[in-house]
C-alpha positions in Angstrom: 45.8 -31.0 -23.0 47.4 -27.7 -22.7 45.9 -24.7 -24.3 47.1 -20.7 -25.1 44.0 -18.9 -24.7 43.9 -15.7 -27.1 43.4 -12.2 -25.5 40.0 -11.7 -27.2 38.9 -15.0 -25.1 39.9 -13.6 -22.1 38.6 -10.4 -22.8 34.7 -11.6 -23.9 34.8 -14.2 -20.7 35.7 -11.3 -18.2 32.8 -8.7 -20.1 30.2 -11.5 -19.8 30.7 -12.9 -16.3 32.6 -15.8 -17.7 29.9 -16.7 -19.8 30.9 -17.6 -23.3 29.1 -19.1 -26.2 30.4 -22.1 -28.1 30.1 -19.9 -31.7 32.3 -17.3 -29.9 34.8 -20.1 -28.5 35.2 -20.7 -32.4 35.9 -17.2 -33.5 38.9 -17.1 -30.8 40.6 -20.0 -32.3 39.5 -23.0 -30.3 38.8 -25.6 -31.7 35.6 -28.3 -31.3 37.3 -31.1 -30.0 39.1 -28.5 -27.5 35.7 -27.0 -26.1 34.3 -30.5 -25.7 37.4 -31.8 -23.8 37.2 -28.8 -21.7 33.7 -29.6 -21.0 34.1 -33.5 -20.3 36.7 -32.7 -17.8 34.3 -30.2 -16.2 36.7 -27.3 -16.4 33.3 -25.3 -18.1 30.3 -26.1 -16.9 27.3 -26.4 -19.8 25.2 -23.6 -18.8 22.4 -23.7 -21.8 22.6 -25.4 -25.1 26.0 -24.1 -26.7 26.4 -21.8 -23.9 29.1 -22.3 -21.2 30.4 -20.6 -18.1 34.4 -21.3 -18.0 34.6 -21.5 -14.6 34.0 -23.9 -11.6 31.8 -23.5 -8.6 28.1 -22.0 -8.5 27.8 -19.3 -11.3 26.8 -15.8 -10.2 23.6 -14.2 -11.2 25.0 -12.2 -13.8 26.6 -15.2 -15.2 22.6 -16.8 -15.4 21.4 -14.0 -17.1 24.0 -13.7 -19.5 23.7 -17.3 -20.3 20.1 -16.6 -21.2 20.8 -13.3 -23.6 23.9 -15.1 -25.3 21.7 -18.5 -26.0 18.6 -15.9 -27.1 21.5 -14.6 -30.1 21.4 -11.1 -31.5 19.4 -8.4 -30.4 18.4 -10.5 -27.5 18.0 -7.8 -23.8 16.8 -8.2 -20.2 13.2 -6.9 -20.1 10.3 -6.4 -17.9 11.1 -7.6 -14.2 14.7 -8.9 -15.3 15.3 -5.2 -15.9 13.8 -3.7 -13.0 15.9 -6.2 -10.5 19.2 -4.8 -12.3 17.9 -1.4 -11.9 16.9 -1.5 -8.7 13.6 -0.8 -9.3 12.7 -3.6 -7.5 14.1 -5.7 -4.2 13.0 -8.5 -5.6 15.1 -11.0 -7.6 13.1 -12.3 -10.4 12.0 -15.7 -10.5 11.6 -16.1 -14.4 14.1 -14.7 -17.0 12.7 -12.0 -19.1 14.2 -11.6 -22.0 12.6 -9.4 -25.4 13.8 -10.3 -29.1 13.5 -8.6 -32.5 10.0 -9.6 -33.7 11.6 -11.5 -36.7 14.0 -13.6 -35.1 12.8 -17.3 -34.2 14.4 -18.3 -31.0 13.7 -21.7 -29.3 11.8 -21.8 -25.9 14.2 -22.2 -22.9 13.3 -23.0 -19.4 13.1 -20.4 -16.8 12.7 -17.7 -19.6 10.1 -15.7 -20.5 10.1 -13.9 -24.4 9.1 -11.0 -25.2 8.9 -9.9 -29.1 8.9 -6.0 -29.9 10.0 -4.3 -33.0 11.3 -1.4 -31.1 14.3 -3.8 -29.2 16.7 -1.4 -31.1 15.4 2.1 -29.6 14.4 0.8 -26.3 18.4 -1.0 -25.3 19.9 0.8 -23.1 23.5 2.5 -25.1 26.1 0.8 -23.0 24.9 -1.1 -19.4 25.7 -4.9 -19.7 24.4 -7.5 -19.5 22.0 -5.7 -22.3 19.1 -4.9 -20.5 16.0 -2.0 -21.7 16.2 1.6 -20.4 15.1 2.4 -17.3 11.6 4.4 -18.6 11.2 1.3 -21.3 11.3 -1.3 -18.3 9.1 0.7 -16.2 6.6 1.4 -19.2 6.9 -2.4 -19.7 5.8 -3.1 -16.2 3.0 -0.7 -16.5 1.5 -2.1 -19.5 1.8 -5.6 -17.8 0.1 -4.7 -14.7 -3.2 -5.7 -14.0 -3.9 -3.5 -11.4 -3.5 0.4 -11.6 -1.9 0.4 -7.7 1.0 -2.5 -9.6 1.8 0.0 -12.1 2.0 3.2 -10.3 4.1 1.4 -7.6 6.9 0.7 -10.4 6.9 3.8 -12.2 7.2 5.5 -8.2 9.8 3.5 -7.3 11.7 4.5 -10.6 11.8 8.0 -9.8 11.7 8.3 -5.8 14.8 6.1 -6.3 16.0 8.8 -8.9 16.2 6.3 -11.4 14.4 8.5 -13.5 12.2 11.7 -13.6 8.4 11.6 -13.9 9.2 13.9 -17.2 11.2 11.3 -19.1 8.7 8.8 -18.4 6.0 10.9 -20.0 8.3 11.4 -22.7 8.9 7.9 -23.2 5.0 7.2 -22.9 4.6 9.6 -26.2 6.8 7.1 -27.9 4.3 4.1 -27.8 0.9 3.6 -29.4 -0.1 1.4 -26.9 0.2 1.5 -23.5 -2.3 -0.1 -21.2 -3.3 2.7 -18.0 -2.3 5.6 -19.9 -4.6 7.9 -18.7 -4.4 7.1 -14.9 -0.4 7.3 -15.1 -0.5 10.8 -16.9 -2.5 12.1 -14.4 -0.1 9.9 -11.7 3.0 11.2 -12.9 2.1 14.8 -12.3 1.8 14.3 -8.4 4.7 11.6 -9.0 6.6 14.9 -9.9 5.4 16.8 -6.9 6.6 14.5 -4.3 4.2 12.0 -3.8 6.0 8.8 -2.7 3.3 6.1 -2.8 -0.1 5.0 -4.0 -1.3 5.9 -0.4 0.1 9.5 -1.3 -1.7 9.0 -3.9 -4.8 8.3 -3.1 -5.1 10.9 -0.4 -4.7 13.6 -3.0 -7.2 12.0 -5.2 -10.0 10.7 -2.9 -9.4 13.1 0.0 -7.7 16.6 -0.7 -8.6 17.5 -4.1 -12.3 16.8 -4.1 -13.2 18.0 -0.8 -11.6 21.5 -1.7 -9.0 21.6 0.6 -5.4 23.6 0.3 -2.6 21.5 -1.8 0.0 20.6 0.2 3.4 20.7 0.4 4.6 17.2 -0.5 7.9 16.1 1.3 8.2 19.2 3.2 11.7 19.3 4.7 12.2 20.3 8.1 15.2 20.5 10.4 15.6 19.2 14.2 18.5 18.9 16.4 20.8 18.2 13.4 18.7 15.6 11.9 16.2 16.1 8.8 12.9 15.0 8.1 10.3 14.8 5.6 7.0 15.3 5.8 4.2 13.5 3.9 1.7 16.7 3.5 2.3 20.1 5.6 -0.3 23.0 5.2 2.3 26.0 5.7 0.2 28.2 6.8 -2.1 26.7 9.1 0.6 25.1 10.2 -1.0 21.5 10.1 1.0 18.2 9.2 -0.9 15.1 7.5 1.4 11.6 7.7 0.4 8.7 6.1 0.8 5.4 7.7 0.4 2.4 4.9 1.4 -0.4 7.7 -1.0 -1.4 10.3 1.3 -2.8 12.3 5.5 -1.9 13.1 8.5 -3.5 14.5 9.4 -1.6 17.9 12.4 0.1 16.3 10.0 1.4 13.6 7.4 2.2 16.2 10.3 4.6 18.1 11.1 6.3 14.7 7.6 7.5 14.2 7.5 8.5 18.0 10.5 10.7 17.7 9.1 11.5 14.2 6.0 12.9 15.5 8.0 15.0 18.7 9.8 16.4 15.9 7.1 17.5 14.2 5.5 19.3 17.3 9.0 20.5 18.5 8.7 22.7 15.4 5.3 24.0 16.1 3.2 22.2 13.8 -0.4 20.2 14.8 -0.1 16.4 13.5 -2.8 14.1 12.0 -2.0 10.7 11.3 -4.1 8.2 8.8 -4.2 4.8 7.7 -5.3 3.0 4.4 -8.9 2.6 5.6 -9.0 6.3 6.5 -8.1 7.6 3.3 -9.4 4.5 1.0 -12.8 3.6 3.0 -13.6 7.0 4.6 -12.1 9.8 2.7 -15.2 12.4 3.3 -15.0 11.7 7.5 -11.0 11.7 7.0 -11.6 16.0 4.9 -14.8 16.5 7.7 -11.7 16.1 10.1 -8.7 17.6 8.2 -11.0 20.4 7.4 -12.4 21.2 11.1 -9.0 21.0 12.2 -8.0 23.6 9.4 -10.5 25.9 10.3 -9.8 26.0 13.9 -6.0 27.0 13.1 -7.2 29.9 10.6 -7.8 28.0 7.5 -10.4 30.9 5.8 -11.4 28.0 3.0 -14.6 25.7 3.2 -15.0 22.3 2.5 -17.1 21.2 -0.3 -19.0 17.4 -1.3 -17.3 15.3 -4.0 -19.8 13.9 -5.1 -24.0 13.4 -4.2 -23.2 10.5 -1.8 -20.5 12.0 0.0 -20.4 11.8 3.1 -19.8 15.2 3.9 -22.9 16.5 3.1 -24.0 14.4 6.2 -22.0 15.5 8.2 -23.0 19.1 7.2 -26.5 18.6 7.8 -25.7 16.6 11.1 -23.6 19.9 12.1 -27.0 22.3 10.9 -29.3 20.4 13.1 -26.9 20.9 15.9 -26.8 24.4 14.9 -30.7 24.8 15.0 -31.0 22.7 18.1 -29.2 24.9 20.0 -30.5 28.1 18.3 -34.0 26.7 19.8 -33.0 25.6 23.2 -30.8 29.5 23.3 -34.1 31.5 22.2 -36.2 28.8 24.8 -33.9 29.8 27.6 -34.3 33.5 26.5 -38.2 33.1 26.9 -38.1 31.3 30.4 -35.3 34.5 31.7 -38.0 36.9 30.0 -40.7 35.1 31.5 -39.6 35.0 35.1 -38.2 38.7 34.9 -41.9 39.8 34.0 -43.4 37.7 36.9 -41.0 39.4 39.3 -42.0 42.5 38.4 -45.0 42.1 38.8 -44.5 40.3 41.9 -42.5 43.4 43.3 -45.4 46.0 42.0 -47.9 44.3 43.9 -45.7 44.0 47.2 -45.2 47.6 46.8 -48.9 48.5 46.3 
């Protein structure tokens, strides 16, 4: 059987990844014994119920996920993780489809798909990227509300914008559009060090557990600095004191990583700068001892601040009495000293008044 395929077939097949449906194979003129033959002779391979891919071989990812929106029917978009793999937001590929409908359509379950029903498909599809997918700040808002832990969310709506995907302002914009939005609070606050350079929830953290309630400086996020042609970025530099802060969230690295922070580090102190490097336990399980140290350190290189306690159990405050007692220790043992000297001058006075008598 021989058949003229119109220009509006090849047109829809080449848009969709070769993906079409078996309503749109109609509207181009085929017929239904024609689509049958040419899936009996396996020259279109059945992808979902009505839903074919018209060509041979292993069909491409964009061909699956088309499959899914086209058998999903009108108003049907990529949603959720779906979204954020074709964004980039994240380097993982999706194991489940996500797909969000129209709250008053019906659509049958499918296998490998999750649905998601909203009544705001319409404002939240992106204008013109295909397959139809959400915009970038309604996938990233979507993976915020579905997180169950704060550090899940923050990492997608970071990723989003250190991968200028987005800014940290649209995505407070796009937060004002939603009545509910589960961590709404925590990602407001969030997005404002988001929009200062902070590049992960270890960042993160330091600036909330560390920095800001131990009353020391703010930091220059992502400070740039040049050496022998090649530029680097630092976590947190204090300008003026001239001390740098980097952030380590690995415990352990390959050796080529290893050598990068080694030359890292030599750059840092090629441009004059003193270096202090933490961890996650540092900063997550001993932020008082981790500003005790940043603080000292700040002080010694001019810093004319003081450090202050965040809280009645911090940590700090025992370390500030630790440092008095020191303090009066050797106050006592310097005016005990003073006493013996005195003590010993008067006896050799006398000792020389009576040699001279």
């Amino acid at each position: 059987m021989r058949l003229d395929l119109p220009a509006e077939f090849s047109f829809l097949t080449e848009r969709q990844c070769g993906i079409i449906s078996r309503r749109q194979a109609l509207q181009c003129g085929l017929t239904p014994d024609a689509i049958d033959w040419l899936v009996r002779t396996t020259r279109w391979q059945p992808m979902r119920r009505g839903i074919y891919c018209v060509h041979t071989g292993e069909p491409s990812r964009e061909a699956t996920l088309w499959a899914a929106v086209q058998r999903a029917g009108t108003g049907a978009v990529l949603s959720h993780q779906t979204a954020a793999e074709l964004f980039k937001i994240s380097d993982q590929q999706s194991s489940l489809i996500h797909l969000t409908v129209p709250v008053n359509r019906h659509v049958s379950k499918m296998s490998g798909v999750v649905l998601h029903r909203s009544s705001r498909v319409e404002r939240t599809r992106h204008p013109s990227l295909l397959p139809p997918r959400t915009k970038v700040e309604e996938t990233v808002l979507d993976l915020v509300h579905q997180a169950r832990t704060f550090d899940t969310a923050f990492n997608a709506a970071c990723a989003s914008c250190q991968r200028r995907l987005t800014t940290a302002d649209r995505l407070v914009d796009a937060m004002g559009t939603r009545k509910k939005l589960r961590w709404r609070a925590e990602l407001t606050s969030a997005l404002s060090e988001i929009g200062t350079g902070t590049h992960s929830i270890l960042e993160y953290r330091y600036v909330r557990l560390v920095e800001q309630p131990h009353g020391l400086p703010r930091a220059t996020r992502q400070a740039k600095i040049i050496r022998s042609g090649k530029t680097w970025f630092l976590d947190n530099l204090y300008e003026e004191p001239g001390l740098c802060v980097e952030l380590d969230g690995k415990e352990a690295h390959p050796d080529d990583h290893r050598w990068h922070d080694i030359r890292r580090a030599n750059a840092i102190l090629e441009a004059g700068l003193t270096i202090l490097r933490y961890g996650w336990s540092d900063v997550d399980r001993r932020p008082c001892q981790t500003a005790a140290q940043i603080g000292a350190v700040l002080a010694n290189l001019g810093w004319p601040g003081t450090l202050r306690a965040c809280g009645h159990s911090c940590q700090l405050r025992t370390h500030d009495l630790r440092t008095r007692d020191l303090r009066t220790r050797d106050l006592r043992t310097r005016d005990l000293r003073t006493r013996d000297l005195r003590t010993r001058d008067l006896r050799t006075r006398d000792l020389r008044t009576r040699d001279l008598s």
